[in-house]
NUTOR-133276 format. One record per residue (C-alpha): residue number from 1; z, x, y negated; residue in one letter. Coordinates in steps of 0.25 Angstrom, whole numbers, plus 2048, in hexadecimal, padded with zeros to 3 digits. Example, Ala and Ser with C-alpha at 12.3 -4.5 7.8 and 13.67 -1.06 7.14 Angstrom:
BEGIN
   pos    c3    c1    c2   code
     1   81F   831   812      a
     2   81D   837   804      s
//
This chain:
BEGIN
   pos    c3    c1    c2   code
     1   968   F8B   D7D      x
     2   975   F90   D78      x
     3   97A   F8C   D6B      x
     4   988   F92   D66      x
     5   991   F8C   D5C      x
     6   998   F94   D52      x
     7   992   F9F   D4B      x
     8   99E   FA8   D4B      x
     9   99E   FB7   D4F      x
    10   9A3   FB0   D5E      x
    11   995   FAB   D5D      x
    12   98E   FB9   D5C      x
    13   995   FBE   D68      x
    14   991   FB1   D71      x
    15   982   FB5   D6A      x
    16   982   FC0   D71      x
    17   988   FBC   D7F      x
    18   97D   FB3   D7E      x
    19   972   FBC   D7C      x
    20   979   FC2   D86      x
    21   977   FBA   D92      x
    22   969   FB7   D8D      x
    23   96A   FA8   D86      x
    24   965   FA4   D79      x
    25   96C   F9E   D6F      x
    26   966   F93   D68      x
    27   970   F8F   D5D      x
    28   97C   F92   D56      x
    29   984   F88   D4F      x
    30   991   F8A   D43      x
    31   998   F7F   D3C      x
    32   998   F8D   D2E      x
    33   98F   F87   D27      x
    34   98F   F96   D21      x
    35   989   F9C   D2F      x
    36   97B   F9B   D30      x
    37   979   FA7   D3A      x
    38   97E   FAE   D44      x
    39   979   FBC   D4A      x
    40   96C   FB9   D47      x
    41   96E   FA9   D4D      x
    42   96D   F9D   D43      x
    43   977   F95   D42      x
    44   976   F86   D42      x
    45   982   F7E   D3D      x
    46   98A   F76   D46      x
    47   985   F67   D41      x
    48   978   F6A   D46      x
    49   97C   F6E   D55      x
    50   974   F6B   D60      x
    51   978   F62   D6D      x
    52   96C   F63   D75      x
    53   970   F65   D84      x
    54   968   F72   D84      x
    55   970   F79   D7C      x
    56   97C   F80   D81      x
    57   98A   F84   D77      x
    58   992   F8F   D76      x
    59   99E   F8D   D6A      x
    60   99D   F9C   D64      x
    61   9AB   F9C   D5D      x
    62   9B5   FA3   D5F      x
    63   9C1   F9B   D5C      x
    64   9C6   F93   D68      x
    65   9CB   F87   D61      x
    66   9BB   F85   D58      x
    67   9B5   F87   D67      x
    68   9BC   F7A   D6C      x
    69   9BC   F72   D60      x
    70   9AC   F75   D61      x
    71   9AB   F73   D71      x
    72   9B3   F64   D6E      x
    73   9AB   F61   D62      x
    74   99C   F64   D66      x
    75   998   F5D   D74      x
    76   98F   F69   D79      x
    77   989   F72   D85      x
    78   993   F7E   D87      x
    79   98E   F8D   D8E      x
    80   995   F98   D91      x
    81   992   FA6   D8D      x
    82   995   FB3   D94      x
    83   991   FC1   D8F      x
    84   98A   FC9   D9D      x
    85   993   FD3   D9A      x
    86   99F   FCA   D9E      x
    87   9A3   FCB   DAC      x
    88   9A7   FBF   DB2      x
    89   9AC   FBA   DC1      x
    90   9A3   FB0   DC7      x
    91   9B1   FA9   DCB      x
    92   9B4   FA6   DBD      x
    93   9B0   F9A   DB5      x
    94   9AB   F9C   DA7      x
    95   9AC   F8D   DA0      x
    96   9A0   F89   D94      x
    97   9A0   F8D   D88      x
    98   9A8   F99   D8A      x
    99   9A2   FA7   D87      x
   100   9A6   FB4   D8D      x
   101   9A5   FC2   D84      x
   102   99E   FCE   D89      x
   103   9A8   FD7   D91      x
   104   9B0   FCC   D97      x
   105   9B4   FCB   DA6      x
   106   9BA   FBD   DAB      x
   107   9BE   FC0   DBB      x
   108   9C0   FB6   DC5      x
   109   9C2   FAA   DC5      x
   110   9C5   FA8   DB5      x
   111   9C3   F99   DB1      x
   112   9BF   F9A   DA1      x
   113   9BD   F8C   D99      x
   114   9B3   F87   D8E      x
   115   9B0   F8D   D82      x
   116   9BA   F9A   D83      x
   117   9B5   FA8   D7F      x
   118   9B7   FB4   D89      x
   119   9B6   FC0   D7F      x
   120   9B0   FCE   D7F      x
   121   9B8   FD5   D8C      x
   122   9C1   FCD   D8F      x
   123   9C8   FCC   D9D      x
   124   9CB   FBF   DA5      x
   125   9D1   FC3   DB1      x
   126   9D0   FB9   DBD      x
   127   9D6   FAB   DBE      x
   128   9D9   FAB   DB0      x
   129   9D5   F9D   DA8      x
   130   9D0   F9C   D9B      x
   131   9D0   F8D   D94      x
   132   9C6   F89   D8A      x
   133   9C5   F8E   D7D      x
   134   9CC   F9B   D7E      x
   135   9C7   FA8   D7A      x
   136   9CB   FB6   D81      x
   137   9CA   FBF   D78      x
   138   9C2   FCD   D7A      x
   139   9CA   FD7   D83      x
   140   9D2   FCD   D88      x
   141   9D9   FCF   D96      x
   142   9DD   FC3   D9D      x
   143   9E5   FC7   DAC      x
   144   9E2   FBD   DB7      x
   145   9E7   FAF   DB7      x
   146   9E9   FAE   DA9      x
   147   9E6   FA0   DA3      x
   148   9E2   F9F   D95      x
   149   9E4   F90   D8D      x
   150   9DA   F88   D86      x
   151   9D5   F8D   D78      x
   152   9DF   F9B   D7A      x
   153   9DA   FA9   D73      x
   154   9DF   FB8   D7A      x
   155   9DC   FC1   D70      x
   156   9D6   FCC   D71      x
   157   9DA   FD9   D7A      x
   158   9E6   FCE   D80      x
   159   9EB   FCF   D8D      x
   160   9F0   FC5   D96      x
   161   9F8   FC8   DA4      x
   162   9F4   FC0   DB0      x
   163   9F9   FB2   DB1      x
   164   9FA   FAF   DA3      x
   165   9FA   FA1   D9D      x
   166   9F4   FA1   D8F      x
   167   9F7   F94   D86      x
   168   9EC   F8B   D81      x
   169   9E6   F8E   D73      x
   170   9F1   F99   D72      x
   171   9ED   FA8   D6C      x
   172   9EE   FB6   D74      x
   173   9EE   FC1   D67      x
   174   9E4   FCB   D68      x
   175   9EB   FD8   D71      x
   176   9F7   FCF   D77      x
   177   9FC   FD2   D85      x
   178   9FE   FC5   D8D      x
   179   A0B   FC3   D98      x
   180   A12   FB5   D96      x
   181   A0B   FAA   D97      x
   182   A07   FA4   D88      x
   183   A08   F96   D83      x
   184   9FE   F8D   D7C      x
   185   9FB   F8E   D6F      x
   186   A02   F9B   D6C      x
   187   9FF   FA8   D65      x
   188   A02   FB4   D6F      x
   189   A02   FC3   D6A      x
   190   A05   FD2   D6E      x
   191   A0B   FD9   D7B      x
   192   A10   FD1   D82      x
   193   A0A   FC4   D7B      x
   194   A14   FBD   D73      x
   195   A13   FAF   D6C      x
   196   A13   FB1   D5E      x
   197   A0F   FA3   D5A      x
   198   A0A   F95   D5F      x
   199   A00   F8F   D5A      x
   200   9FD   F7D   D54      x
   201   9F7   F77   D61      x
   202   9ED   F71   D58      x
   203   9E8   F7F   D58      x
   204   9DE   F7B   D65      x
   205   9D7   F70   D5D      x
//
């Protein structure tokens, strides 16, 4: 049984990926006490989650920061999710979790973490590495050998050259063209990327 947490509109895409690859989700939790259903689903509130080691987890929020502090808080069975559409090397490693968009191609040899979002058509060319918590926006292009930090988002439409080191828990504004390597905790935008500002460390907790 798959359960989801977070009834966000994140959470109607995962809905669909799974129904997609043909399971059934059982529950969906929120801590909005406002949110009470979600594309047709019923939403139970967090305090009454389920542990029971059937039940298999998916965090269904879009913010990276929210999806660690939920994977450290609640001891749970994690799955990953990828859409059929997605195409994805059998030399690449996809960690739990983490769910992948339709559209998506991840090439050879890609090592992707726990708990990341790989979102509608994206790219991730081979050798490239992709720590936990990070979400590749839709229509991303990542060139091969490029290693993204814990917790880091590249916007949507970015580009980022081969060989590329992208900074933990650092921001890649949406459209931004990627040539130097960029440091943790920083917010990159335009063409080329340019730091415009770096963000409070506490930003990952």
């Amino acid at each position: 049984m798959i359960n989801l947490y977070g009834a966000s509109g994140h959470c109607k895409v995962i809905i669909d990926i799974i129904t997609n690859i043909g399971l059934t989700i059982n529950k969906i939790y929120d801590d909005n006490k406002d949110v009470n259903e979600i594309l047709n689903f019923k939403v139970t509130k967090s305090e009454n989650l389920s542990k029971s080691e059937n039940e298999f987890f998916i965090i269904s929020i879009g913010n990276n920061k929210i999806r660690k502090n939920i994977s450290k808080k609640f001891d749970l069975k994690y799955i990953k999710a990828v859409h059929k559409s997605a195409i994805v090397s059998s030399s690449s490693t996809i960690n739990h979790g983490t769910v992948v968009m339709p559209g998506s191609i991840i090439n050879s040899n890609v090592k992707i973490g726990e708990h990341c979002i790989i979102n509608t058509a994206s790219v991730i060319e081979h050798d490239c590495q992709i720590s936990d918590y990070v979400h590749i926006c839709p229509n991303v292009s990542l060139a091969g050998g490029v290693n993204v930090g814990e917790g880091s988002q590249v916007g949507i439409g970015a580009t980022v050259i081969q060989g590329i080191k992208i900074g933990k828990w650092s921001i890649i504004g949406a459209g931004s063209v990627i040539i130097r390597d960029v440091p943790d905790y920083s917010i990159v935008v335009g063409n080329p990327g340019k730091v415009i500002k770096f963000m409070n460390k506490d930003n990952e907790n």
